[in-house]
N, C-alpha and C positions, 0 to 999 in steps of 0.2 A: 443618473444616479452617481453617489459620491464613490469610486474606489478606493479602498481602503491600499490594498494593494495591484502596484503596475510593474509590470516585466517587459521588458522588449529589447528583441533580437539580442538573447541572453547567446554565449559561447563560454563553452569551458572546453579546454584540454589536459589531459593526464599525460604530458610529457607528447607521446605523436598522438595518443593515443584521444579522439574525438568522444566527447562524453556527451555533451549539450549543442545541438544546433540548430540557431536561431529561434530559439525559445521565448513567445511572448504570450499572456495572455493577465487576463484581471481576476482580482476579488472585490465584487461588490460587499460596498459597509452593513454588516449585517448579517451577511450570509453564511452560509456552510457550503464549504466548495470543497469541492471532492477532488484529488490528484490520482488518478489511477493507471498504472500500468504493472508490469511485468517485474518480478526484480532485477536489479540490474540496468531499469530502464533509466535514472535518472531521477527518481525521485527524491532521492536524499541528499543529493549535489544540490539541485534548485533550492531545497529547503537550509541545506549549508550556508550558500549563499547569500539567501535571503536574510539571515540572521549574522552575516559577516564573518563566519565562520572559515569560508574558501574563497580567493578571490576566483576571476572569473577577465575572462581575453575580452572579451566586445559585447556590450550592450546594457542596459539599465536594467537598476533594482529600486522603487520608489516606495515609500510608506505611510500614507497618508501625506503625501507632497513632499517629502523629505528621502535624500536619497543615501540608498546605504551600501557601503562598500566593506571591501577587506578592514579598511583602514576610519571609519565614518560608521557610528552605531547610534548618534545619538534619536534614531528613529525606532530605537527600539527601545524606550524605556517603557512604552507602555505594550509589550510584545510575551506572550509567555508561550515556553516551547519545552517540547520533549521531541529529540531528535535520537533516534537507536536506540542506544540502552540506557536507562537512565542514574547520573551518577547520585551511587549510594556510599556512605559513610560508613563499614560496617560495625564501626563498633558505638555509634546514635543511633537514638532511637528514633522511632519515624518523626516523631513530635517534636525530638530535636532539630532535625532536619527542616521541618516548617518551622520555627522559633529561629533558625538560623537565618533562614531565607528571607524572611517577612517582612517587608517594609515596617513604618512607624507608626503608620494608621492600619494595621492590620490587628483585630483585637482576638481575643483569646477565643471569643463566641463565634468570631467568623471562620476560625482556623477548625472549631468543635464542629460548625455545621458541614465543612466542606469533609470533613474526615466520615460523619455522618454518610453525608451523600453518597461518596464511597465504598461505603459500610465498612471501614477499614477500626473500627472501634478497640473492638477486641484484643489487636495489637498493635496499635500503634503506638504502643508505651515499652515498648520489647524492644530493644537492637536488634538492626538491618540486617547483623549477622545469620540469623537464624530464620530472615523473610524467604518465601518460597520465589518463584521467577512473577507470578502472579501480585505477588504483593509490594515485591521492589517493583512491578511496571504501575501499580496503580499507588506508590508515593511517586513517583515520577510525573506521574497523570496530576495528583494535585501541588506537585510547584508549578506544572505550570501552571495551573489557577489558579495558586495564592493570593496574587497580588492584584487578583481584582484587572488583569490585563484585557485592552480592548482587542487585541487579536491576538488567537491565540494557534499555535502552529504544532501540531500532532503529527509524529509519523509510525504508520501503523500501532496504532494507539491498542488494538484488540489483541496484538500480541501477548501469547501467554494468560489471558483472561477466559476466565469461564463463563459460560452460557449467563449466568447472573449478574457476573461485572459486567457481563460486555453490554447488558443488557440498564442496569444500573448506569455505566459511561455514559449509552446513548443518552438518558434521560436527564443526566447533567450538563451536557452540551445542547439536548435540544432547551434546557431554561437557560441557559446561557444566552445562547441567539436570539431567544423570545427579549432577552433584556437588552438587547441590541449590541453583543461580542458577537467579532467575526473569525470564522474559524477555516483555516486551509487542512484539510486531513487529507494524508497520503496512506494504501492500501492498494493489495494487490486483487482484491476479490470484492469486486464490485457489487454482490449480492449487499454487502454489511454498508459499504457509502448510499446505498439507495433507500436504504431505512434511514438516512440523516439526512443527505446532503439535498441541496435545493441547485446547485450547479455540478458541472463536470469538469475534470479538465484530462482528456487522453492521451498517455504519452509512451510512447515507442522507439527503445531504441537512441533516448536522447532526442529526439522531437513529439513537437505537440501536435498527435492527429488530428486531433478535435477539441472544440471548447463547445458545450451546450450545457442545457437542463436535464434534470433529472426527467422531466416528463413529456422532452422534447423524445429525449433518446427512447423511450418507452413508447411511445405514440406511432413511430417512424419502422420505417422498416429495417432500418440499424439495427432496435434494441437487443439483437441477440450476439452483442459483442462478443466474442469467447473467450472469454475469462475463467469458464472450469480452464480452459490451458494452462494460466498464467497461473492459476491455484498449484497446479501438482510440481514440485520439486523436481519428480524425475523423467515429468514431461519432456520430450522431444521436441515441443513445437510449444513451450510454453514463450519462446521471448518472441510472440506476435498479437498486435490488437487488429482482428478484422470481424468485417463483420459474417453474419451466419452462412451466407453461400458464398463466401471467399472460402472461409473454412470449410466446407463440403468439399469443396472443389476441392483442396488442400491434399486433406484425409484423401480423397482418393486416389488424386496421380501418387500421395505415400505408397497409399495401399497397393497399387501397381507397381510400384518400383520398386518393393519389398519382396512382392509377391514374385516379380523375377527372378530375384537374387535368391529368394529360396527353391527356384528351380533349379537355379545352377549349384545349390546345394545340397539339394535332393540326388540329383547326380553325381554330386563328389563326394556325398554320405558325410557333409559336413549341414546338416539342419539346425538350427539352432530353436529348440522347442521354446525356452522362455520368450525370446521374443516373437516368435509365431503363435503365442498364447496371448502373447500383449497386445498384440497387434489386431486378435481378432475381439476382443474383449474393447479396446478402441473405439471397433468400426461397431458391434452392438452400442453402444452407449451412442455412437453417432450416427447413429439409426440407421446405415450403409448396412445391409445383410444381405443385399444385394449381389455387393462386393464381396462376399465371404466364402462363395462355393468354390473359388480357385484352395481356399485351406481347409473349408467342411470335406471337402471330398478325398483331402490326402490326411484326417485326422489321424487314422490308423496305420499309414504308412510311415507318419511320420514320428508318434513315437517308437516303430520298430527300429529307425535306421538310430535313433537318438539311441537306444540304450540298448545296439548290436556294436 
């Protein structure tokens, strides 16, 4: 099969600081490839990158046989992307903004229909000033469609969308792919790439665990990557990808080593309840209840010493 896009033994650094290491993998022409991991993992560097946005210490970025750098974009004319937040004009109106953007074979009925798709109708004759976070993300979503691009590069593209966009998006990108654009989308929450995507790509920390399929990863005894982690903000243990009984095993030397530290706080009348509430609210959801009778049995002891 033709790659659309090739990466290999990609390296970025932030001054000492190690962002990307030895990062390689592909997108077949055609497909929708999923980039998933944790935030902070990396994924918006690679997509930087890719779009010549950030240089990059050692390794390639190709695009359809063409290679693009810091300095070398001419592989991205046929390329459309929404990387963060997407920039708005606030005082155009969305329609201005596609009128601005639009190539010269872009006609007025194509710009109608993709606004349509959308369903951005309503207002898209209003300035950006007064768009909600919802509606700046989905004009964002269609420059980069405007132009009719063969690949198109979304990062977390569901941000700020409601249950109906987000649901509307999918159904714009999956006619997209059917027409033969190729799309790399990046997300932190795996559940939403597996209602698209046809490939994966795992990354952790600035490396790529894994490259497979959607319905390899499913199939396999992997598929219960832990990804609720990577979902919660105020997770503990969200910046890891592994799979389901790496995580059990995880959860419970925590739960042990937590569980100590609230002995020797129990004894210093230093307990700390919110996170001994967290912590057992954790281990039910990870079906550890096992693990729970070192805190089921000090429940009452332990809001006495909290609020003596």
């Amino acid at each position: 099969m033709n790659n659309t896009l090739e990466i290999k033994h990609l390296e970025k650094n932030f001054g000492k600081k190690k962002i990307l290491t030895d990062v390689s993998f592909t997108v077949t022409k055609g497909h929708i490839v999923g980039l998933v991991g944790a935030n902070g993992a990396g994924k918006t560097t690679i997509m930087k990158a890719i779009l010549g946005l950030v240089g990059f210490s050692n390794g390639t970025i190709t695009i359809n046989g063409e290679s693009v750098s810091l300095n070398k974009h001419q592989a991205l004319s046929k390329v459309g992307a929404l990387i963060e937040n997407p920039g708005i004009y606030p005082y155009l109106t969305g329609w201005d903004h596609l009128r601005l953007f639009a190539e010269k074979n872009i006609t007025k009925s194509m710009m109608t229909e993709l606004v349509s798709a959308l369903k951005m109708d309503k207002y898209i004759h209003q300035k950006a000033k007064g768009y909600s976070l919802g509606m700046k993300q989905k004009l964002g979503i269609a420059l980069a469609f405007l132009n009719n691009p063969d690949f198109v590069i979304l990062d977390e593209p569901m941000n700020g969308l409601d249950p109906q966009a987000t649901f509307d998006l999918r159904q714009l990108i999956t006619t997209k792919a059917n027409e033969g654009t190729t799309f790399l989308i990046s997300s932190h929450i795996l559940g939403e790439l597996e209602k698209l995507a046809k490939d994966l790509v795992i990354i952790d920390r600035g490396q790529i665990i894994k490259q497979t399929t959607t319905d390899e990863l499913l199939s396999t005894g992997e598929k219960y990557f832990v990804f609720g982690q990577l979902q919660a903000e105020s997770s503990k243990w969200q910046f890891r990808a592994e799979t389901a009984q790496e995580d059990l095993e995880r959860v419970k030397q925590q739960l042990v080593a937590v569980n100590q530290q609230y002995e020797h706080r129990l004894q210093s009348d230093q307990v700390d309840l919110a996170q001994h509430q967290e912590l057992v609210q954790q281990a039910r959801q990870a079906k550890l209840t096992k693990w729970l009778h070192p805190f089921k049995n000090r429940q009452k002891e332990t809001k006495h010493v909290s609020q003596s």
